[in-house]
C-alpha positions as CSV (number, residue, x, y, z in Angstrom):
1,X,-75.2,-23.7,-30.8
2,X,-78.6,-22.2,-30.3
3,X,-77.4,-21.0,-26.7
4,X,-74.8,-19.0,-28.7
5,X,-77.0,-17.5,-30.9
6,X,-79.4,-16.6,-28.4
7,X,-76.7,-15.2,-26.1
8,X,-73.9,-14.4,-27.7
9,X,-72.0,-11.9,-25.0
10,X,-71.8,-14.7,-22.5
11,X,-69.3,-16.9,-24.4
12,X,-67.4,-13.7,-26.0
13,X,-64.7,-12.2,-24.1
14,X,-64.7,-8.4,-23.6
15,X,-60.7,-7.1,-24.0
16,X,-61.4,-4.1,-22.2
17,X,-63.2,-5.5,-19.2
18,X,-60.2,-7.8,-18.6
19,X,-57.3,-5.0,-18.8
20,X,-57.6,-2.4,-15.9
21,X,-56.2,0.2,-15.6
22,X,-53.6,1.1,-12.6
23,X,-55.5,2.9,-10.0
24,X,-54.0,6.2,-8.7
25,X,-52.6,4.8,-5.3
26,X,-51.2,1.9,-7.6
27,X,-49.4,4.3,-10.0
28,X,-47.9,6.5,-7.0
29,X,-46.2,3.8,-5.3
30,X,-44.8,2.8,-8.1
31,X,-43.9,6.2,-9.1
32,X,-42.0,6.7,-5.7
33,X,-40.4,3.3,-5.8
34,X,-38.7,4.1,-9.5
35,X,-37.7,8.2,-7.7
36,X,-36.1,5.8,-4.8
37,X,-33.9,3.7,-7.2
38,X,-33.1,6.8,-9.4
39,X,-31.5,8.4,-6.0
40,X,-30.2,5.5,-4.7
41,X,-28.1,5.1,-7.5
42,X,-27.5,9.0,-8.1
43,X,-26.4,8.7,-4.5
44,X,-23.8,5.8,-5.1
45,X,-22.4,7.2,-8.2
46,X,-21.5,10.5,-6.4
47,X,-20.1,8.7,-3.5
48,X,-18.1,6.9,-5.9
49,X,-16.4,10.5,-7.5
50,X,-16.0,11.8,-3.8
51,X,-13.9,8.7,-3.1
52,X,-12.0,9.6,-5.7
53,X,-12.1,12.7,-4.9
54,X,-10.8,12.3,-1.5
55,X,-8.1,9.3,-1.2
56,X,-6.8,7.5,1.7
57,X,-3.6,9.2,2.9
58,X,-1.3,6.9,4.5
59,X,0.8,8.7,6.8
60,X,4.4,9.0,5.5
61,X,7.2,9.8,8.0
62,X,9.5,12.2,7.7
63,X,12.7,11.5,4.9
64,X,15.1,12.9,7.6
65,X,15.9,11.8,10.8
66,X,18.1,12.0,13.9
67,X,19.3,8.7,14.9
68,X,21.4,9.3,17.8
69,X,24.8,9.6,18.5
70,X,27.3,7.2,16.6
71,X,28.4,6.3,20.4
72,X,24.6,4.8,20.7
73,X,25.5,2.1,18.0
74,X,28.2,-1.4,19.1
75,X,30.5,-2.1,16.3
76,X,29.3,-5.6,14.0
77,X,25.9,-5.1,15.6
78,X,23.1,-4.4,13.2
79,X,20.5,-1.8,15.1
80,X,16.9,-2.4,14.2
81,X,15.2,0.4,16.4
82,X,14.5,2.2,13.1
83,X,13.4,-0.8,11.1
84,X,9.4,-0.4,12.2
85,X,9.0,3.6,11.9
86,X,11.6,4.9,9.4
87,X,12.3,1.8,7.4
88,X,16.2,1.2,8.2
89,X,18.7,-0.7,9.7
90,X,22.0,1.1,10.9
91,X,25.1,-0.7,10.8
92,X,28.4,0.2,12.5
93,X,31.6,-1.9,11.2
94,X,35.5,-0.8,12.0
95,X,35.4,1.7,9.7
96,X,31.9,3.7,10.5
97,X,28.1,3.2,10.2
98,X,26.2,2.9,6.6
99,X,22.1,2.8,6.6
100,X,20.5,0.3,5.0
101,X,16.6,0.0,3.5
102,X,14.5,-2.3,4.9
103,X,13.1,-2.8,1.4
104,X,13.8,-6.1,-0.3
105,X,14.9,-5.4,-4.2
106,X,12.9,-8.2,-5.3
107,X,9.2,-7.1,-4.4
108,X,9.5,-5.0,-1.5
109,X,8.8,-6.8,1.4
110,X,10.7,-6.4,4.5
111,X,13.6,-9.0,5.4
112,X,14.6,-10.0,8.6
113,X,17.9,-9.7,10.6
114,X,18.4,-12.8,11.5
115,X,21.4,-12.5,14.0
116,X,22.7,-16.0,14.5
117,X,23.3,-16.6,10.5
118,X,24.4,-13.0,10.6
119,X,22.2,-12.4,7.4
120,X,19.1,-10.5,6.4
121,X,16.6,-12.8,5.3
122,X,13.4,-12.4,3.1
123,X,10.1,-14.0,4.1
124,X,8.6,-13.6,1.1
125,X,10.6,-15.3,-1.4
126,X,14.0,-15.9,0.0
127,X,16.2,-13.3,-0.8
128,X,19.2,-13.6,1.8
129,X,21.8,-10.6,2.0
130,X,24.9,-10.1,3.7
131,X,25.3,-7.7,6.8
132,X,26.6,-5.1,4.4
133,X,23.6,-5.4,2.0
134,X,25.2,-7.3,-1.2
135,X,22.6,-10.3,-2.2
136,X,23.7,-14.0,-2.3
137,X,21.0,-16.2,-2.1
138,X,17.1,-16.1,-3.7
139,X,15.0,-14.1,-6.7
140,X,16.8,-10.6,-5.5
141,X,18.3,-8.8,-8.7
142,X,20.4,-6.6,-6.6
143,X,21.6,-5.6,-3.2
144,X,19.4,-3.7,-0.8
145,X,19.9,0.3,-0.7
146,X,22.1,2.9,1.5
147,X,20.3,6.2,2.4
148,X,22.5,9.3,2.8
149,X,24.2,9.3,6.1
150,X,25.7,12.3,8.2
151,X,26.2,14.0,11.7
152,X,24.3,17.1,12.1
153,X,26.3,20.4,14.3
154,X,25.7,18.5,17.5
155,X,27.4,15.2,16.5
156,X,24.4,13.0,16.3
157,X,23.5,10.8,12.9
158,X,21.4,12.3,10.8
159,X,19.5,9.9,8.3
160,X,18.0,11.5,4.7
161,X,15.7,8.5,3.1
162,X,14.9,10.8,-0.1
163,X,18.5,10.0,-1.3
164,X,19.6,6.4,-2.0
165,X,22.5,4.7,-3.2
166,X,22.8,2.0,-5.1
167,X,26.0,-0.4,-4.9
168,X,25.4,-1.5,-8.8
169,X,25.9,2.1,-9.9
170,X,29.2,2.3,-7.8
171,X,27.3,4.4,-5.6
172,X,28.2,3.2,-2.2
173,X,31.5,5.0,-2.8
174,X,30.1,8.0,-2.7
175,X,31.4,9.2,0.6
176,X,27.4,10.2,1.8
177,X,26.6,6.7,1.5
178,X,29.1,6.0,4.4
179,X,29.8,8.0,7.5
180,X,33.4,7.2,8.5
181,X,34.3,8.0,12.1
């Protein structure tokens, strides 16, 4: 005790000596470091509204098109040249050609002609339909869609995707749904 009392700052700490404070090349790094966050995440934020700003457009073809001449198509043959860029199958039967969607009514995927079981079949769940559309088989609530069918001045087919029929309405008998020959 007597070396206490003879030297009593030795053994008693000093709270200022032991907090220092941050030099100026200390502060400035952190300074720039905390301006670098701040624009980093200014910088994804704003990316974020011009995203939404700017969507993805997917390229749509056009609703109409000329498929040919009614010639061009075999009778009981379903042709699947427009299946991949416009989305339909035409069909010719005895009495004239009808275009089908290449849109399953259950979730949308795409079935596939399958020739030898002269059917349409879903890969995605099941869904079979007949050569003239009707369902019979799978999770499909309803039969697959006609698009409006025509010939344009110079006799060729002439497919309109914007307007569909629907054989539970009793639209198929509508006489656009059908091109008779």
């Amino acid at each position: 005790m007597s070396d206490i009392a003879n030297n009593p700052k030795s053994e008693i700490p000093n709270p200022k000596s032991e907090v220092s404070s941050p030099g100026r090349r200390q502060f400035l790094s952190w300074f720039a470091v905390a301006w670098i966050s701040f624009v980093a995440a200014t910088g994804g934020a704003l990316s974020l509204v011009l995203r939404f700003m700017f969507p993805n457009v997917l390229f749509e073809p056009k609703s109409t098109f000329q498929a040919g001449f009614p010639d061009d198509y075999e009778v009981g043959v379903v042709d699947e040249r427009w299946k991949d860029k416009y989305g339909t199958w035409i069909v010719r039967v005895a009495e004239g050609i009808y275009a089908l969607s290449t849109i399953c009514t259950h979730l949308g995927c795409t079935p596939n002609w399958l020739g030898t079981e002269q059917k349409f079949k879903c890969p995605c769940h099941g869904s079979g339909f007949f050569k003239t559309g009707i369902n019979f088989e799978g999770p499909a609530p309803r039969p697959l869609e006609r698009f409006k069918i025509g010939l344009t001045d110079d006799g060729q087919i002439l497919i309109d995707r914007s307007k569909k029929f629907q054989q539970e309405k009793g639209e198929w008998n509508n006489p656009d749904s059908f091109l008779t020959l």
